[in-house]
C-alpha positions in Angstrom: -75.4 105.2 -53.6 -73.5 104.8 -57.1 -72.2 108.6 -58.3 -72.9 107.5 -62.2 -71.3 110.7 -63.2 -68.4 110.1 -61.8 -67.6 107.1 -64.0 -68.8 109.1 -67.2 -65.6 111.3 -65.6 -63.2 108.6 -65.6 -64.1 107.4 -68.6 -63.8 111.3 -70.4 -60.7 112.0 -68.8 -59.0 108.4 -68.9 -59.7 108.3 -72.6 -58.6 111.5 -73.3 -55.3 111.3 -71.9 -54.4 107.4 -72.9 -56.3 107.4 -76.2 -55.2 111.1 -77.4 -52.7 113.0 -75.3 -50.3 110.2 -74.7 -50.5 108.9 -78.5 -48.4 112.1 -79.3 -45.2 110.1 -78.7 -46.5 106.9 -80.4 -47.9 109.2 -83.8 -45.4 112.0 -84.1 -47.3 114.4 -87.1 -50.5 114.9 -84.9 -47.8 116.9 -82.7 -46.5 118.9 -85.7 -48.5 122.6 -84.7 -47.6 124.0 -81.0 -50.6 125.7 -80.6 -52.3 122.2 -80.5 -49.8 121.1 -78.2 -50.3 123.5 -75.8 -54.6 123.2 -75.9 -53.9 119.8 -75.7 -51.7 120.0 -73.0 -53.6 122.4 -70.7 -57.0 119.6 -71.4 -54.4 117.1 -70.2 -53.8 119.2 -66.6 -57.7 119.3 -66.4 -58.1 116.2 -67.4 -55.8 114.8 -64.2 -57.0 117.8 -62.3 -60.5 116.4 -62.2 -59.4 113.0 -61.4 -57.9 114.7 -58.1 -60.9 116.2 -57.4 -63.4 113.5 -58.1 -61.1 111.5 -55.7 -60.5 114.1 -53.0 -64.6 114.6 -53.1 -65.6 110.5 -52.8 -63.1 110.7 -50.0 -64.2 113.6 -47.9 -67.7 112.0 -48.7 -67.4 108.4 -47.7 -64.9 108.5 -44.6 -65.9 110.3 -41.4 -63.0 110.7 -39.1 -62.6 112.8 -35.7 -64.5 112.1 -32.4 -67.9 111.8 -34.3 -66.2 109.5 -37.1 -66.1 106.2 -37.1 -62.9 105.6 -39.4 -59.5 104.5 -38.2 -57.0 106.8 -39.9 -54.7 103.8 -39.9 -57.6 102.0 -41.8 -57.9 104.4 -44.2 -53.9 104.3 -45.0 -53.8 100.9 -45.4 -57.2 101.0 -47.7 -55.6 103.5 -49.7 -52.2 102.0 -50.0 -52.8 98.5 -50.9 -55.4 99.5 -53.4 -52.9 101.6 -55.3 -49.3 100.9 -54.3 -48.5 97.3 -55.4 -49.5 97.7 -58.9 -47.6 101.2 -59.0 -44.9 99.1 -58.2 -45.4 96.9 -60.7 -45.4 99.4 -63.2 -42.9 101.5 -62.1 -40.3 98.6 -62.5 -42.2 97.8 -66.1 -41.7 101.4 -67.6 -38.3 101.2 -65.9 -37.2 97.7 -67.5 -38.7 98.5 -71.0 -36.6 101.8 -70.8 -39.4 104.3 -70.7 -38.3 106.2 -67.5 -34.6 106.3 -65.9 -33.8 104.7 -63.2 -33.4 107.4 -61.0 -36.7 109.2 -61.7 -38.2 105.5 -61.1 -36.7 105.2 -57.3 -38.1 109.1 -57.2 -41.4 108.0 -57.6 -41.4 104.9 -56.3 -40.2 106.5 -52.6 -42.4 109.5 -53.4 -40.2 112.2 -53.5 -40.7 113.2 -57.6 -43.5 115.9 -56.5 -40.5 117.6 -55.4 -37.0 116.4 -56.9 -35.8 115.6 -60.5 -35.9 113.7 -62.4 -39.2 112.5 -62.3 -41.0 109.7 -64.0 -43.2 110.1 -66.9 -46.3 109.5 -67.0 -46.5 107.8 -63.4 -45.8 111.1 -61.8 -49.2 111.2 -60.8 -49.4 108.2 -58.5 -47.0 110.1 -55.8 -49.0 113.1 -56.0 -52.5 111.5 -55.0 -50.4 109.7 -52.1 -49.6 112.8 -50.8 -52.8 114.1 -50.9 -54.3 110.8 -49.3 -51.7 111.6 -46.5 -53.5 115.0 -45.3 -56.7 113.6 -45.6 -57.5 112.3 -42.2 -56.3 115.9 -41.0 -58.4 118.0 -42.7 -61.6 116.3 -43.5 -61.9 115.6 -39.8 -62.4 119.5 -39.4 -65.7 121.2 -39.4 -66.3 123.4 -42.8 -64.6 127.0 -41.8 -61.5 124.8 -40.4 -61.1 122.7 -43.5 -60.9 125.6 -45.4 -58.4 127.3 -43.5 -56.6 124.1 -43.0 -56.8 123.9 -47.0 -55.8 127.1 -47.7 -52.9 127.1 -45.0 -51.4 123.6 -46.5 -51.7 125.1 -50.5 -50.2 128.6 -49.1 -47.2 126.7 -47.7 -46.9 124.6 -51.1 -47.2 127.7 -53.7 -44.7 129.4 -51.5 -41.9 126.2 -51.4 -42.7 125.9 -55.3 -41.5 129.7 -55.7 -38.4 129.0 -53.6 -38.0 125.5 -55.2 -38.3 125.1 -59.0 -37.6 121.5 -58.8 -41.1 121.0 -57.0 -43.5 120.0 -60.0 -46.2 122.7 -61.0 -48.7 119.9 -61.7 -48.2 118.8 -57.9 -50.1 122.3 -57.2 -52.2 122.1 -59.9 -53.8 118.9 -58.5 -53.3 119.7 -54.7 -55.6 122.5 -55.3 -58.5 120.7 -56.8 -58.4 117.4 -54.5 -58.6 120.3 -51.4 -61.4 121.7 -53.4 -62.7 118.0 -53.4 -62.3 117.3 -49.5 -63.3 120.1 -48.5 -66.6 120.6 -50.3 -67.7 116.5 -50.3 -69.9 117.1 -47.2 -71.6 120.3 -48.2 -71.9 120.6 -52.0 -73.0 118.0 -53.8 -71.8 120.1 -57.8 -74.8 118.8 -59.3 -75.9 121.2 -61.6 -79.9 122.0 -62.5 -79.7 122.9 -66.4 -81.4 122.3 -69.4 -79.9 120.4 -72.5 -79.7 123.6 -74.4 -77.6 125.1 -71.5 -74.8 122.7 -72.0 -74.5 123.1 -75.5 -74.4 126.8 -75.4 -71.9 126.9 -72.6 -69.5 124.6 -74.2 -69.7 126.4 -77.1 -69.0 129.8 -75.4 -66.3 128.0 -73.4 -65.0 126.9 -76.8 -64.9 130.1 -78.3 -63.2 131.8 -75.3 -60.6 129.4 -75.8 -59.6 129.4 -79.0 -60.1 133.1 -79.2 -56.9 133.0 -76.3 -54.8 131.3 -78.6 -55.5 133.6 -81.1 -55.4 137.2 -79.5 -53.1 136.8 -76.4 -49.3 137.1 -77.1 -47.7 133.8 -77.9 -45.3 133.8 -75.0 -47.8 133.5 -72.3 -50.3 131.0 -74.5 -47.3 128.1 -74.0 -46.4 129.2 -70.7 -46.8 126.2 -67.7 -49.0 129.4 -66.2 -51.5 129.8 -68.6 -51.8 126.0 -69.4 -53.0 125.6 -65.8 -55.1 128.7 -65.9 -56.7 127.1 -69.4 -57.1 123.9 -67.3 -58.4 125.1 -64.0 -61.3 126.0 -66.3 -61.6 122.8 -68.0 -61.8 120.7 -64.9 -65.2 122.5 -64.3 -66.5 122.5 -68.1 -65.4 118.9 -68.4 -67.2 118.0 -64.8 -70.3 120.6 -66.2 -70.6 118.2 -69.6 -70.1 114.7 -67.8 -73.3 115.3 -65.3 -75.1 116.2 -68.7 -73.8 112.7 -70.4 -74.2 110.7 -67.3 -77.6 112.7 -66.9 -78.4 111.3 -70.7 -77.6 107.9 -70.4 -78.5 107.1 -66.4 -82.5 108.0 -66.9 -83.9 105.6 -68.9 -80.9 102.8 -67.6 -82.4 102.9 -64.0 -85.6 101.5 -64.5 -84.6 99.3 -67.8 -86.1 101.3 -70.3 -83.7 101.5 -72.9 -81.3 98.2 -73.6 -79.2 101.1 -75.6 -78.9 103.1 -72.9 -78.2 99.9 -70.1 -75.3 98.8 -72.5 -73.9 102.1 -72.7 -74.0 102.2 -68.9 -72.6 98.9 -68.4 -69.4 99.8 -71.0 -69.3 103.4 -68.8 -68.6 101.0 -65.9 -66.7 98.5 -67.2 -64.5 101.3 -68.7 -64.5 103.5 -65.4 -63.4 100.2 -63.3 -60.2 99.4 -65.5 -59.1 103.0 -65.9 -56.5 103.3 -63.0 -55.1 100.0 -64.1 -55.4 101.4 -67.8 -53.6 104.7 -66.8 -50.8 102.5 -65.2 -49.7 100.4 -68.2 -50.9 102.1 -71.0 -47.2 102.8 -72.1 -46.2 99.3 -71.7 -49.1 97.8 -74.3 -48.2 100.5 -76.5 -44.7 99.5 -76.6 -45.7 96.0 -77.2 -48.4 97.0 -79.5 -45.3 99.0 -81.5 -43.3 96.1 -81.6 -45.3 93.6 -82.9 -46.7 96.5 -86.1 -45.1 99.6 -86.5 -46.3 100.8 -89.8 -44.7 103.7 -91.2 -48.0 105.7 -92.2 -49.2 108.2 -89.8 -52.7 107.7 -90.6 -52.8 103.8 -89.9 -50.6 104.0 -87.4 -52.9 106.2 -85.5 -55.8 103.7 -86.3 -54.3 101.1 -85.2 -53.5 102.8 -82.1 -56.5 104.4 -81.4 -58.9 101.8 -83.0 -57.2 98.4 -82.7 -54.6 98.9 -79.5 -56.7 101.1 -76.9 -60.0 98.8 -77.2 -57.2 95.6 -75.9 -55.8 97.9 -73.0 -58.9 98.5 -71.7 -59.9 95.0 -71.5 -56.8 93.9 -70.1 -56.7 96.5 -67.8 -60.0 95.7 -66.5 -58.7 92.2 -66.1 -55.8 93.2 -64.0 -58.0 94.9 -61.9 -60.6 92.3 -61.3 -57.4 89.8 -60.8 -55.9 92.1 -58.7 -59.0 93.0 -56.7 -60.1 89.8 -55.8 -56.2 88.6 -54.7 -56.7 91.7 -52.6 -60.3 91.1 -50.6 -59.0 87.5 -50.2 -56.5 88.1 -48.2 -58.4 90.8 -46.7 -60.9 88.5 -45.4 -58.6 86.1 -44.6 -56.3 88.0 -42.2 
């Protein structure tokens, strides 16, 4: 069965971080006040955080592996890989040949080693870290639930202690480690559907929102842009921004399932159509906007960031979706044919 709310996720995070965060270096005055910055920045950790987890938990959900499993780990590496390596590859060499990332940090990511050495890419950092965490999967979701955890807590232990010996090992790396173990671990015995009323949410967000700009005003400076509280800030956002998506999905799901509202069945079909082009969409974002910028490049913040935002993101989404669908269908070809 379909987890709707997890699309409404990808769709919140996805946008947030292509359509928002990553439009800083495209529209340089929204950038102009740190404090926003640093807000903005700790969204974008929970933002990735919860993709992690949201992956981590379909995972631990829908492969069962040990004696009483009945998935090949093998399988599930080769699943995993050919659904997410060739077109990293592809991108990797993109950003690399249109002179967004070095190089260097490109081979780092592309041999998966930019979790823990400099430099590492931009923006493609992630795909390394969610191939590492697909490599301990098998191990610990084939545990029973007091072993996962210690098998969880063990693997995040050793991690937190290389990245205080290391500095070069990436502090997002254990950010996102953290929640897709959270993920695994809970898939089989939590389902994080929360019973609430309406009114809940809003008052909860709001109390969330409160908290956190009353951080930014009362806590010392120093420790508001620290990496530290960043993650703390987005620790708690992975679990507002999950809270608010069941609400949305909630919202727009009732009436869709039994065709009562054509609003409401369009909305759902753009949450999935969205949802399905967004790891695609995450992948070359930077390359459209690139293009986008050299084909109009106005000098006015304001319509720049229109056009961005308004004219540009709508076009990567749909062409993301179509090299997904292209890509897909290459894929269960030759799947079916081997």
């Amino acid at each position: 069965m379909r987890e709707y709310r997890f699309d409404v996720v990808r769709v919140v995070c996805m946008t947030y971080l292509v359509a928002y965060f990553h439009l800083y270096g495209y529209v340089y005055a929204v950038n102009q006040m740190a404090i926003v910055y640093s807000a903005s920045t700790a969204m974008a950790h929970a933002c990735l955080g919860l993709f992690t987890f949201v992956s981590g938990y379909l995972l631990g959900r829908k492969y069962c592996f040990g004696q009483n499993g009945n998935t090949d780990v093998w399988f599930f590496y080769r699943k995993r890989i050919l659904r997410i390596v060739p077109l990293f590859v592809v991108a990797s060499v993109v950003l690399w040949l249109i002179g967004f990332n070095t190089a260097a940090a490109t081979w780092n990511g592309l041999i998966c080693i930019s979790p823990f050495v400099d430099p590492k890419p931009l923006t493609l950092y992630y795909i390394p870290v969610i191939l590492w965490c697909y490599l301990v999967t098998p191990f610990v979701s084939r545990l029973g639930l007091k072993w996962r955890v210690y098998c969880s807590l063990s693997l995040f232990g050793l991690l937190l202690v290389a990245r205080l010996m290391f500095h070069s090992i990436d502090n997002r790396f254990v950010f996102d480690v953290l929640f897709y173990f959270i993920g695994v671990v809970s898939a089989p015995y939590f389902d994080w559907k929360f019973n609430f009323s309406y009114g809940t949410v809003v008052k909860s967000s709001l109390i969330f929102i409160f908290m956190f700009l009353a951080a930014f005003v009362f806590v010392d400076d120093s420790f508001i842009y620290s990496p530290f509280c960043q993650m703390l800030l987005g620790a708690a956002g992975v679990f507002v921004i999950l809270f608010i998506c069941e609400a949305v999905s909630r919202l727009l799901f009732a009436g869709h399932k039994n065709g009562e509202n054509g609003l409401k069945t369009i909305a759902c079909q753009m949450v999935g159509f969205v949802s399905y082009a967004s790891m695609a969409c995450y992948m070359f974002h930077r390359f459209f906007y690139w293009a986008a910028e050299k084909m109009w490049n106005p000098s006015d913040t304001s319509v720049k960031w229109l056009f961005m935002a308004g004219c540009v993101y709508p076009v990567i989404v749909a062409l993301s979706y179509v090299i997904q669908k292209l890509y897909d269908n290459i894929l269960n070809h030759n799947i079916s044919s081997s």
